[in-house]
TIVEX-457255 format. One record per residue (C-alpha): residue number from 1; residue in three letters; chain; z, y, x. Coordinates in steps of 0.02 Angstrom, whole numbers. Last residue first. Layout:
residues N
{NUM,"ala","A",{Z,Y,X}}
...
***
This chain:
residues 178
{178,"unk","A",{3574,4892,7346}}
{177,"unk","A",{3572,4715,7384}}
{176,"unk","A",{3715,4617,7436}}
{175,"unk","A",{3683,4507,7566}}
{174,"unk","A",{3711,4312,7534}}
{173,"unk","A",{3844,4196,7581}}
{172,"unk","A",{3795,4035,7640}}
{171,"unk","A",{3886,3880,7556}}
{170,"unk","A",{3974,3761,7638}}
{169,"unk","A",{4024,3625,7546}}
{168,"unk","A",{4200,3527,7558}}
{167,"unk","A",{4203,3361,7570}}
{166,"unk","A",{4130,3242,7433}}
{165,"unk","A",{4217,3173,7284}}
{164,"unk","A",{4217,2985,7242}}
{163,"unk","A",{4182,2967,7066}}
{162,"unk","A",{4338,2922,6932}}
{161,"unk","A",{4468,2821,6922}}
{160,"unk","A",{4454,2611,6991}}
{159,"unk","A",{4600,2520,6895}}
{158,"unk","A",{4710,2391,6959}}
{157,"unk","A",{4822,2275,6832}}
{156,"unk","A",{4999,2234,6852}}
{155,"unk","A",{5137,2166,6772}}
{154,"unk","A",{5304,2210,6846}}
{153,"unk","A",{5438,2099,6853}}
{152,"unk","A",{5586,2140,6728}}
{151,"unk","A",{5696,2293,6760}}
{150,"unk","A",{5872,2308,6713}}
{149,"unk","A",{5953,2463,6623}}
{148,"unk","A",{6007,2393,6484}}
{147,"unk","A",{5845,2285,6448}}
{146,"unk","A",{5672,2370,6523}}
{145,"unk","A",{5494,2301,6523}}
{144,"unk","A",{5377,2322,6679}}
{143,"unk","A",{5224,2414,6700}}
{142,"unk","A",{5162,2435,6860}}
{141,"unk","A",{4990,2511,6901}}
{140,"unk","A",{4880,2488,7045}}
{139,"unk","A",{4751,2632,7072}}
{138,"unk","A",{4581,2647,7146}}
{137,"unk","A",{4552,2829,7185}}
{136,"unk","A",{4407,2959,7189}}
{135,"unk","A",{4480,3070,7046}}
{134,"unk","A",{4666,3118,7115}}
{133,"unk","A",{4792,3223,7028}}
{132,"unk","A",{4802,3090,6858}}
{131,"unk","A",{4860,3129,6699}}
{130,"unk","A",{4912,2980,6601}}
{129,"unk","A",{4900,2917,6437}}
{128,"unk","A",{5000,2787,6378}}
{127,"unk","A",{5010,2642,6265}}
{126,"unk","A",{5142,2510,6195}}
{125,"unk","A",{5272,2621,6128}}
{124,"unk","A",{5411,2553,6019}}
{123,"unk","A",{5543,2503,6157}}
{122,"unk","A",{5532,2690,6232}}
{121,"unk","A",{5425,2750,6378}}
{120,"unk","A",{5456,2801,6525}}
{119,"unk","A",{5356,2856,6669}}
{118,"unk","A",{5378,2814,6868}}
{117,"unk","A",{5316,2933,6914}}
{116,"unk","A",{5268,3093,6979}}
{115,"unk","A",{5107,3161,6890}}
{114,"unk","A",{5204,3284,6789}}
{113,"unk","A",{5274,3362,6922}}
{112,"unk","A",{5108,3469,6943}}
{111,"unk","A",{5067,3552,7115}}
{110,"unk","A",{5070,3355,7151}}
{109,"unk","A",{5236,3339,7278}}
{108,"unk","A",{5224,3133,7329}}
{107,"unk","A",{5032,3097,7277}}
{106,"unk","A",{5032,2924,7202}}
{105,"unk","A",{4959,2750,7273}}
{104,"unk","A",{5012,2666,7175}}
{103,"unk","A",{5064,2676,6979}}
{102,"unk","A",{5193,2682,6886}}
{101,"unk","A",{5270,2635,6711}}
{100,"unk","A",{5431,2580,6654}}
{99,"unk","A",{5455,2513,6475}}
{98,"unk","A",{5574,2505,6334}}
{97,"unk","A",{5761,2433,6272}}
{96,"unk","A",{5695,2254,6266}}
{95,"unk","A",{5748,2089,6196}}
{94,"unk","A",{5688,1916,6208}}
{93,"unk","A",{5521,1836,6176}}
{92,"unk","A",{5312,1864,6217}}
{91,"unk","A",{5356,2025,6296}}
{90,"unk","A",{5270,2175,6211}}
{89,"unk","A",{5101,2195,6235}}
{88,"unk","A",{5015,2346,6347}}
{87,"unk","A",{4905,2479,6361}}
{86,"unk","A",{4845,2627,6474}}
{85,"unk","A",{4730,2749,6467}}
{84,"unk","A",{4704,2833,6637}}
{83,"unk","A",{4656,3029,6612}}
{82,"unk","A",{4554,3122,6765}}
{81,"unk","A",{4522,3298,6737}}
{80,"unk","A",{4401,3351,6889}}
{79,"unk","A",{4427,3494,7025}}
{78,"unk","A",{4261,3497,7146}}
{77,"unk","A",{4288,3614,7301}}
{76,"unk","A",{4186,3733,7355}}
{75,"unk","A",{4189,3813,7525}}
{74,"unk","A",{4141,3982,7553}}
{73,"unk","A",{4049,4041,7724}}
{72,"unk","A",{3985,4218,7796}}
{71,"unk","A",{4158,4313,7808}}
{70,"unk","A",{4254,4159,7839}}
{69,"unk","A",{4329,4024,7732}}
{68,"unk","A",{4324,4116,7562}}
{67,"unk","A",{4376,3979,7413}}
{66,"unk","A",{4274,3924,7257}}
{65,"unk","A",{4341,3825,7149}}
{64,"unk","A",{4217,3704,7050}}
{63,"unk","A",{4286,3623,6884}}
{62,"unk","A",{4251,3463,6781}}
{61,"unk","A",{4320,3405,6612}}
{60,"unk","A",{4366,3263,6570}}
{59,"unk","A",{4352,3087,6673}}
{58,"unk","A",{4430,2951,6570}}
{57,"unk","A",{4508,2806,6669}}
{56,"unk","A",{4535,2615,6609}}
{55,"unk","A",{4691,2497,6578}}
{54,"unk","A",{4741,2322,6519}}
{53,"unk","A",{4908,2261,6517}}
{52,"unk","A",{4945,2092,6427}}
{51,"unk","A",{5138,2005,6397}}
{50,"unk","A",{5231,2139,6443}}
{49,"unk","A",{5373,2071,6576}}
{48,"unk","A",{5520,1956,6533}}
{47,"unk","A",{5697,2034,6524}}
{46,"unk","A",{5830,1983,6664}}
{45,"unk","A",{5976,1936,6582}}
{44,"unk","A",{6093,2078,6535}}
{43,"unk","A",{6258,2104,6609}}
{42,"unk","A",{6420,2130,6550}}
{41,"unk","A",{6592,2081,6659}}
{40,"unk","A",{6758,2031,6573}}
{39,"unk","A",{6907,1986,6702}}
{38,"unk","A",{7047,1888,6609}}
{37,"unk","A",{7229,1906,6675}}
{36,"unk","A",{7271,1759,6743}}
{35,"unk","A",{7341,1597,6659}}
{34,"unk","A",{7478,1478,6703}}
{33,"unk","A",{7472,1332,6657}}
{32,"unk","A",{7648,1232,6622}}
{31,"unk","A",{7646,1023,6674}}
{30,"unk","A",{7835,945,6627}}
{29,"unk","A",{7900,814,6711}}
{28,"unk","A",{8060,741,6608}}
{27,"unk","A",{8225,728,6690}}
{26,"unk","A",{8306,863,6539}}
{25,"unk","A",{8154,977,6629}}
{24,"unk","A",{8071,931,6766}}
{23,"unk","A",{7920,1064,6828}}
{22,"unk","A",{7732,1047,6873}}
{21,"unk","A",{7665,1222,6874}}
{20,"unk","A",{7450,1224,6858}}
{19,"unk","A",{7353,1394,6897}}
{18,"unk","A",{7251,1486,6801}}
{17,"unk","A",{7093,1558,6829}}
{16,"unk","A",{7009,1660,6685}}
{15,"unk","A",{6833,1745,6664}}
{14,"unk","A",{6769,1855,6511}}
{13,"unk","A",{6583,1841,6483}}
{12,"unk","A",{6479,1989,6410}}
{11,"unk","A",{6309,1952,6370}}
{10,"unk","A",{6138,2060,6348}}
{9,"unk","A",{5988,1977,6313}}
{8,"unk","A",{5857,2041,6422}}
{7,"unk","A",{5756,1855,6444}}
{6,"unk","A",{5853,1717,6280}}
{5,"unk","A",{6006,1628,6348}}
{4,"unk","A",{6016,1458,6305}}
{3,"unk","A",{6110,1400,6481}}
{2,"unk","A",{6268,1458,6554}}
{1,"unk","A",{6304,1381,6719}}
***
């Protein structure tokens, strides 16, 4: 049990078994050890998580597309920019490389890759801005902290983005005129 270590501190502890010889020599016992090889292993301790996360959603700009679905009928669709603004504190103590974002639920293949997380961010950064496919969802996002290349728990927070958006409209197409 090693105690005193500090959350994503890395260590490196070297191992050793040895094994005891009991021997006479000149009619005297004599106790030899005899030591392995050492085995040295590295590992981080498990780093704590950000210490606050809050988070909100910006809805930008708005689009309508506008798609033929028969010879009389279009149906619009309603495209909006949706931006979640993230931010965090660092862990109250120990070490950290960075941080991991994502978020829940997520579209798996977005017509943008962008939007596939998880995110990263380096030990520095405590915001983000994210672009978001989806304007009528309630998200939970996951941030955790990173030491070399270990996770912490994720702190969480749930954020409602932008209006609900209707089905498809119909509209009626109109005769030219001449």
């Amino acid at each position: 049990i090693v105690s005193g270590l500090s959350p994503g501190q890395s260590n490196e502890f070297e191992v050793s078994s040895f094994c005891v010889l009991n021997e006479e020599k000149r009619g005297q016992p004599v106790e030899y050890k005899l030591w392995s090889m050492p085995a040295v292993m590295k590992q981080a301790t498990l780093p704590a998580p950000p210490a606050t996360v809050t988070a909100s959603c910006t809805v930008g700009a708005s689009s309508v597309d506008m798609n033929k679905e028969s010879n009389r009928y279009f149906k619009a669709s309603l495209n909006q920019e949706i931006i979640m603004n993230l931010d965090w504190e660092v862990p109250s103590s120990g070490h950290w490389d960075g941080f991991v974002v994502s978020y829940s639920p997520f579209i798996t293949s977005p017509e943008n890759p962008d939007y596939i997380p998880p995110f990263t961010f380096g030990a520095g950064v405590t915001s983000a801005r994210i672009n978001l496919p989806r304007t009528d969802q309630k998200y939970t996002v996951y941030i955790r902290s990173v030491a070399d290349n270990i996770q912490s728990e994720a702190e969480q927070v749930k954020v409602v983005c932008g209006e609900p958006v209707s089905t498809g409209k119909m509209c009626l197409a109109k005769a030219p005129k001449a």
